[in-house]
C-alpha positions as CSV (number, residue, x, y, z in Angstrom):
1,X,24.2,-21.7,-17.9
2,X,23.1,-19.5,-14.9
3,X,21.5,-16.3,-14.8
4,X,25.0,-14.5,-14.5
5,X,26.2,-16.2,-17.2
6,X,23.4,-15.3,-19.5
7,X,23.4,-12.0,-18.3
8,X,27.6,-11.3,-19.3
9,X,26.8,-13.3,-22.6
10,X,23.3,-10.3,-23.0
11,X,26.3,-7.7,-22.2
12,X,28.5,-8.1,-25.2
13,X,25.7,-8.7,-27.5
14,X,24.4,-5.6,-26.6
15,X,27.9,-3.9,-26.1
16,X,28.6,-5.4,-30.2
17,X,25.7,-4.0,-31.3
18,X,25.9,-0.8,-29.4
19,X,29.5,-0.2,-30.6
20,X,27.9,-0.6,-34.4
21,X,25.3,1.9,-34.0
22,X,28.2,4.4,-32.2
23,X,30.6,3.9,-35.0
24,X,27.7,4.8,-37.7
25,X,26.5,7.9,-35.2
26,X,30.7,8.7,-35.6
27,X,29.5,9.1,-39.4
28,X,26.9,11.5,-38.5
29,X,28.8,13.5,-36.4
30,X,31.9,13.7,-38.4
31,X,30.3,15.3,-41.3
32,X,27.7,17.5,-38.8
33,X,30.9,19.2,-37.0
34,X,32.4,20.2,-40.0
35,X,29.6,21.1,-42.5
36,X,26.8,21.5,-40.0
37,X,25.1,18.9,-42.7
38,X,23.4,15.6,-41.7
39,X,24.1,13.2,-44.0
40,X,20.9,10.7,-43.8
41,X,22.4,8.5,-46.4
42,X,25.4,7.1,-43.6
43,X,23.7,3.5,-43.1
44,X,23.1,3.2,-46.9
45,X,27.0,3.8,-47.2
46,X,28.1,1.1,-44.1
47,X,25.3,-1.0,-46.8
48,X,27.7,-0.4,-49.7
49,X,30.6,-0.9,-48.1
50,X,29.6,-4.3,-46.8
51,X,28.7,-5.0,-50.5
52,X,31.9,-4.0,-51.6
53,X,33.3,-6.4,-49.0
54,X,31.5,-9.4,-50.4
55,X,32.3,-8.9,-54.0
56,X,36.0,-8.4,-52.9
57,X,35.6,-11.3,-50.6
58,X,33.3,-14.1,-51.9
59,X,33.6,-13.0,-55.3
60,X,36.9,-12.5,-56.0
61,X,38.2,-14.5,-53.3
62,X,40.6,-12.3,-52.1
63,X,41.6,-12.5,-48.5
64,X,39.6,-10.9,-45.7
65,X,42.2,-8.6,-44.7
66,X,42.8,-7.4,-47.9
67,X,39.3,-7.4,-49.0
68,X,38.4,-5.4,-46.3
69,X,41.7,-2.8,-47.2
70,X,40.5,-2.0,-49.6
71,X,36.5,-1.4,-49.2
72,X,37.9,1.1,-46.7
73,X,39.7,2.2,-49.3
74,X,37.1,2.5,-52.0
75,X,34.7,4.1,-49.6
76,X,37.0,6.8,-48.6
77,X,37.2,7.5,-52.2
78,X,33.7,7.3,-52.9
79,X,32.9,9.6,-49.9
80,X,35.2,11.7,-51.7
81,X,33.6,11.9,-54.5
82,X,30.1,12.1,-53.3
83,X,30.7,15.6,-51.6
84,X,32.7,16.9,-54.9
85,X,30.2,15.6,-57.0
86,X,26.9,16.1,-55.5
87,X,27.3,17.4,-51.8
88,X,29.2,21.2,-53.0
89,X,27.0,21.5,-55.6
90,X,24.3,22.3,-53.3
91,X,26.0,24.6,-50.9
92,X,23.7,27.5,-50.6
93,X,20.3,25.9,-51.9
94,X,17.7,25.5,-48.6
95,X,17.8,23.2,-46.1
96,X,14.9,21.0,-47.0
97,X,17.5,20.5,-50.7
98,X,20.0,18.9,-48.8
99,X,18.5,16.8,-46.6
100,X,16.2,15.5,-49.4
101,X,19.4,15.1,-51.4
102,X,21.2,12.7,-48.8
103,X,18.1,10.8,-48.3
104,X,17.5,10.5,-52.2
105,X,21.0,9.0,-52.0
106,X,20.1,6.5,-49.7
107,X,17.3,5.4,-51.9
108,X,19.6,5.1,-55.1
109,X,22.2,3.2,-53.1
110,X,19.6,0.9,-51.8
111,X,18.0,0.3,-55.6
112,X,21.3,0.1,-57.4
113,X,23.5,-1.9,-55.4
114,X,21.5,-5.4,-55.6
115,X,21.8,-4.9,-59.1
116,X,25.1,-3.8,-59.6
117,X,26.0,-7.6,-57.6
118,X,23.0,-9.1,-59.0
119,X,22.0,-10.6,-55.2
120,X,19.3,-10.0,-52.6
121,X,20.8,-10.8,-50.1
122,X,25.1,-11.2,-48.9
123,X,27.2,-13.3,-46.9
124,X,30.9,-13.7,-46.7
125,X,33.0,-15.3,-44.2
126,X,35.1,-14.0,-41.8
127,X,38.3,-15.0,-39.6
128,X,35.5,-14.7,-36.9
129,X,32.4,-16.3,-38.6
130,X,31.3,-19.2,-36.0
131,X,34.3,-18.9,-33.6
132,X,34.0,-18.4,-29.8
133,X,36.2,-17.5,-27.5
134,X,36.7,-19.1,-24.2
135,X,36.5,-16.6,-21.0
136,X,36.1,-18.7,-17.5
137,X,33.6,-20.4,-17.6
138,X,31.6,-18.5,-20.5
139,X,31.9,-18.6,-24.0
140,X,31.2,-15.6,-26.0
141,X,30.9,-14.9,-29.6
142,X,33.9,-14.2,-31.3
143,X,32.5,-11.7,-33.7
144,X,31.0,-9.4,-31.3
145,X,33.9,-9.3,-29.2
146,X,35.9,-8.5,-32.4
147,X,33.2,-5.5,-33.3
148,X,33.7,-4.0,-29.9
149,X,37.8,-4.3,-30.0
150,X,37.6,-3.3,-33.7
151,X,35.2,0.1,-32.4
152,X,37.9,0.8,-30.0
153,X,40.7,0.8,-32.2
154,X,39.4,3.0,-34.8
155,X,38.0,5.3,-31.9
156,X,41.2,5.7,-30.6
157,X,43.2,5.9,-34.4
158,X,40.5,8.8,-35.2
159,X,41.6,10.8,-31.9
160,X,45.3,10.4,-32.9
161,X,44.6,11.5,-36.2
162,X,42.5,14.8,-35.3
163,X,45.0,15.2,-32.7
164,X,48.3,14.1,-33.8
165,X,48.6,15.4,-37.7
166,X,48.6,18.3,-39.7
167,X,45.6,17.1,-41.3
168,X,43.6,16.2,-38.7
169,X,44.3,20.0,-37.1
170,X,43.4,21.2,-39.9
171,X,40.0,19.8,-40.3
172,X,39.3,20.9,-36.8
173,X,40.1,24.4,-37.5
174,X,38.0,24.5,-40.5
175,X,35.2,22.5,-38.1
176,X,35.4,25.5,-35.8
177,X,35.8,28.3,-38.4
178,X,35.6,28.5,-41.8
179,X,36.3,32.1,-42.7
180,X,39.1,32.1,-40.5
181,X,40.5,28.7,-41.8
182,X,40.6,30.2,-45.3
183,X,42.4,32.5,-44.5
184,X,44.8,31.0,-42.8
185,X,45.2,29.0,-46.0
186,X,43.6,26.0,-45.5
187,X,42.1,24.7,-48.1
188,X,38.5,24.5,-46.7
189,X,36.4,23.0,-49.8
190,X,38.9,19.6,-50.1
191,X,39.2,19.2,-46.6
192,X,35.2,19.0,-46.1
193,X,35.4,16.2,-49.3
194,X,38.5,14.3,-46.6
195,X,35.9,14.2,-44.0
196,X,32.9,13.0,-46.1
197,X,35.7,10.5,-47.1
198,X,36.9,9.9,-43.6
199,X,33.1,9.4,-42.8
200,X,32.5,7.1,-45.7
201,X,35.5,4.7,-44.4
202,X,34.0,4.7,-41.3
203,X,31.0,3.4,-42.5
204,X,32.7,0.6,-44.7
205,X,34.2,-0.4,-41.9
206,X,31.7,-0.9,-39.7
207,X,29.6,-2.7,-42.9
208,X,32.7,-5.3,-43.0
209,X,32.3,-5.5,-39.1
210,X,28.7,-6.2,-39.0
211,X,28.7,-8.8,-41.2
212,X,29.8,-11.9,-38.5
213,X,27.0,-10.1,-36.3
214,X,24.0,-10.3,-39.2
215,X,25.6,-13.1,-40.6
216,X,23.4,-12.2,-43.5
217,X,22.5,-8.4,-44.8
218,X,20.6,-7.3,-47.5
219,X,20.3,-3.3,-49.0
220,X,17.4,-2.3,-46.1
221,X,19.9,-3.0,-43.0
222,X,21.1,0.4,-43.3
223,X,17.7,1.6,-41.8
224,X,19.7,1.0,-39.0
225,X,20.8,4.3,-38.9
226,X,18.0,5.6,-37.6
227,X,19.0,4.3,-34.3
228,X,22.2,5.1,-34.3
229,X,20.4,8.9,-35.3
230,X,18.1,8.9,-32.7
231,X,21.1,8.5,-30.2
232,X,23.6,10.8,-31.7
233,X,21.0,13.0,-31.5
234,X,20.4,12.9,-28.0
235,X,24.0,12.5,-27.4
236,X,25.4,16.0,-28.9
237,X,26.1,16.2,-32.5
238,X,28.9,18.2,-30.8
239,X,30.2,15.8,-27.9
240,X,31.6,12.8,-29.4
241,X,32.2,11.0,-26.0
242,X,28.5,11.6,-25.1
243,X,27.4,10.4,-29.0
244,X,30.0,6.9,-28.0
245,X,27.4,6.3,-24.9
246,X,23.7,6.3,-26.2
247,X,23.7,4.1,-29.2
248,X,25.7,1.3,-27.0
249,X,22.4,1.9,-23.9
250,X,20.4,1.6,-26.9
251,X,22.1,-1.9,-28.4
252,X,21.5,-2.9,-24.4
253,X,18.1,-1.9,-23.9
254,X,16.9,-3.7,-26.7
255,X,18.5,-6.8,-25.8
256,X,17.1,-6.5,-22.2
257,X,13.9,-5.9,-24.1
258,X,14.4,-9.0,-26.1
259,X,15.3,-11.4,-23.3
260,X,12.7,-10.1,-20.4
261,X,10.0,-11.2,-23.7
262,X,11.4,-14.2,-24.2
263,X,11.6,-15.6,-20.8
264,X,15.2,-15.1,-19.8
265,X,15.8,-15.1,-16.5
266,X,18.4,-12.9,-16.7
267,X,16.5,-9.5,-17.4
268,X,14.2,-10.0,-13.8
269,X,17.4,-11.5,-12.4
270,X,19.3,-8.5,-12.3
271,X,16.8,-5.5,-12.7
272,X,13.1,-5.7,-11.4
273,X,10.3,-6.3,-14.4
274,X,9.8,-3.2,-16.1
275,X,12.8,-0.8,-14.8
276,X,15.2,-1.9,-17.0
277,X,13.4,-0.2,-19.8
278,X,12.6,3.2,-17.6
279,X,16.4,3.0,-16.5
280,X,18.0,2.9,-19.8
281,X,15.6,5.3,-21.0
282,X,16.9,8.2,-18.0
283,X,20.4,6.9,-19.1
284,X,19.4,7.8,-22.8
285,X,17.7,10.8,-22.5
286,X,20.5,12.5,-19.7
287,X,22.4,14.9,-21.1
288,X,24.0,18.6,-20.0
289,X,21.8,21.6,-20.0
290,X,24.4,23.2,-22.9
291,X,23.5,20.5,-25.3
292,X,22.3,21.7,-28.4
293,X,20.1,20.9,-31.1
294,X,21.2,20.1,-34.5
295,X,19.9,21.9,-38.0
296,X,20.5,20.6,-41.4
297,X,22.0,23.4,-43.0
298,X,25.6,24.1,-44.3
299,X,27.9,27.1,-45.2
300,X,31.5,26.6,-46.8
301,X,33.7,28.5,-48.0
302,X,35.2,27.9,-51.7
């Protein structure tokens, strides 16, 4: 295999896993647009969902595709339930209380769900577990090219939906406004639990995508998020096409990383020792001068 071979096979890897960090940034930034709340429990929620995927899966031995149904499903009920449970209840109290409170969820999540499957560690197949697909003369991985088509298609189901139905309109409004929303007679409290549930699927879905990518997971690969944080935070917690750029530079750079260390050619092939890193970091760190910051906080109206 030559350098340009190696280099288009380091390009999807890092596209896959760039394109798993966006889609768990798409968590963050669902719930931060509507509630201005960052919920630091999203790569604990892709861990459940995953979870939920193998004991639907492998222990049940359902089909994939229906397996995977319905841990979308179950997560969008779960999200549900999370914000009418515990998120609403908190509406009001400081800052620091619900930020602590999502990451206190994380921890729970990560402590109870070993147990509640009574395994360490998970692995279930899927209809893309070993395959490869066959592209010229290179052969890629079948499961990252599924994670990237997979990103693409709930991308572009979540812009129809926000765009498209009466819904999705209405969560913008209420995104944009709340007083005004609930006045207009939206119901502003249920549709913030939608979009924790909305966010929730998200993240099952991108546990049940990860899965031919890890090939194994255990409860700590939702510390993941903090990549995918770190780059919807430099993205725009507001701009979701800038958020869908950064994490997939940041699943590149660290492949680039990974092969100039290990003596793949392809890294000095194509950009001199040591620029790679400074290149991706200028691509990272651009952004436009009306970018904003983010705050943990949250108003609603009820």
């Amino acid at each position: 295999m030559d350098s340009f071979q190696i280099y288009i096979s380091l390009f999807v890897n890092g596209l896959a896993l760039g394109c798993i960090y966006g889609l768990i940034a798409l968590g963050f930034v669902l719930i931060y647009k509507a509630t201005e709340m960052v919920n630091f429990a999203q790569g604990d929620l892709m861990m459940v969902g995953a979870f939920i995927a193998f004991g639907l899966i492998a222990g049940f031995g359902l089909n994939f595709w229906l397996g995977f149904l319905l841990t979308v499903v179950f997560m969008i009920i779960f999200g549900f339930l999370l914000d009418v449970v515990v998120i609403r209840r908190l509406i009001g109290q400081p800052q620091f209380s619900i930020v602590m409170a999502t990451i206190g969820i994380g921890y729970v999540l990560r402590f109870v769900m070993p147990y509640a499957f009574n395994v360490e560690q998970i692995a279930f197949l899927t209809p893309f577990t070993g395959k490869a697909v066959q592209v010229a003369a290179m052969t890629l991985d079948a499961g990252k090219l599924a994670a990237v088509v997979g990103t693409l298609v709930l991308c572009a189901g979540l812009y129809m939906f926000f765009q498209r139905t009466r819904i999705g309109v209405a969560m913008q409004a209420a995104s944009q406004n709340q007083l005004a929303a609930y006045y207009m007679g939206i119901p502003v409290a249920l549709i913030f639990s939608m979009i924790w549930g909305i966010s929730a699927g998200v993240a099952g879905v991108t546990g049940v995508m990860m899965m031919p990518i890890a090939n194994v997971m255990d409860p700590s690969i939702g510390f993941i998020a903090i990549k995918a944080f770190a780059g919807a935070a430099v993205g725009g917690f507001g701009s979701i096409p800038r958020l869908s750029a950064r994490p997939r530079l940041q699943g590149h750079h660290g492949l680039l990383r990974a092969a100039g260390g290990d003596g793949c050619p392809a890294g000095r092939h194509f950009l001199p020792d040591g620029q790679e890193e400074g290149l991706i970091r200028c691509a990272l760190f651009s952004r436009h001068a009306t970018s904003r910051t983010c705050g943990c906080g949250a108003t609603m109206v009820t």
